[in-house]
N, C-alpha and C positions, 0 to 999 in steps of 0.2 A: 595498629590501634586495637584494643583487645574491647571486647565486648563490654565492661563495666567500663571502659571509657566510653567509648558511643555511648552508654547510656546516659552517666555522666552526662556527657556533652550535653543530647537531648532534651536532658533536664535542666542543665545552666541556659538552652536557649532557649526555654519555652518562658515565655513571660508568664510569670503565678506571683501573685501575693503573699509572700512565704509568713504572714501571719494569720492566713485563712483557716478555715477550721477543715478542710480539704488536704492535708497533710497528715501522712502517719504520726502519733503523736507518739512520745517517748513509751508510754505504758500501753501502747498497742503494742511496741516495736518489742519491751521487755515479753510480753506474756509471746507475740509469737515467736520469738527466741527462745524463751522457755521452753516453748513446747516441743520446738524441733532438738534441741538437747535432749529431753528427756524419753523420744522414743528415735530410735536409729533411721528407722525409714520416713522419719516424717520432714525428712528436711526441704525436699524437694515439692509434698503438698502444703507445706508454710509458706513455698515462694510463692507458686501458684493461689496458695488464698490471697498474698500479699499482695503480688497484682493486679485479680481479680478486687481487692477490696480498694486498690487503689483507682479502677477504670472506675466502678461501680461510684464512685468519689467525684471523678472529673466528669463522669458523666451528670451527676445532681449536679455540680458545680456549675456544668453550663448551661442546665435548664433553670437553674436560679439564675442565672445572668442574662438568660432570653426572656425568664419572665420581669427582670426588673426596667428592661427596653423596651420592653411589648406597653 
């Protein structure tokens, strides 16, 4: 199994809302594609913001769902 499948997988098992506002949206995904085209080295700090913007995501995600239990 190659590593975008684990990830894959990960993501098909994690129970999320796929209409949350918690998901990379198409015109996030366009501009940092953009960006990583338009400079050689930049491909690898696009993934890196991209996860990092996506933790930064799930992590508000589940402080709004602790505060809406609390």
């Amino acid at each position: 199994m190659t590593e975008i499948e684990k990830m894959k997988r990960y993501i098909s098992r994690t129970k999320t809302d796929k209409n949350d506002r918690f998901y990379l949206s198409w015109s996030e995904a366009m501009e940092l594609s953009g960006e990583a085209v338009q400079t050689k080295d930049a491909a690898f700090r696009i993934i890196a913001l991209a996860f990092n913007y996506g933790k930064a995501k799930g992590y508000r995600a589940a402080e709004a769902e602790r505060r809406t239990r609390a």
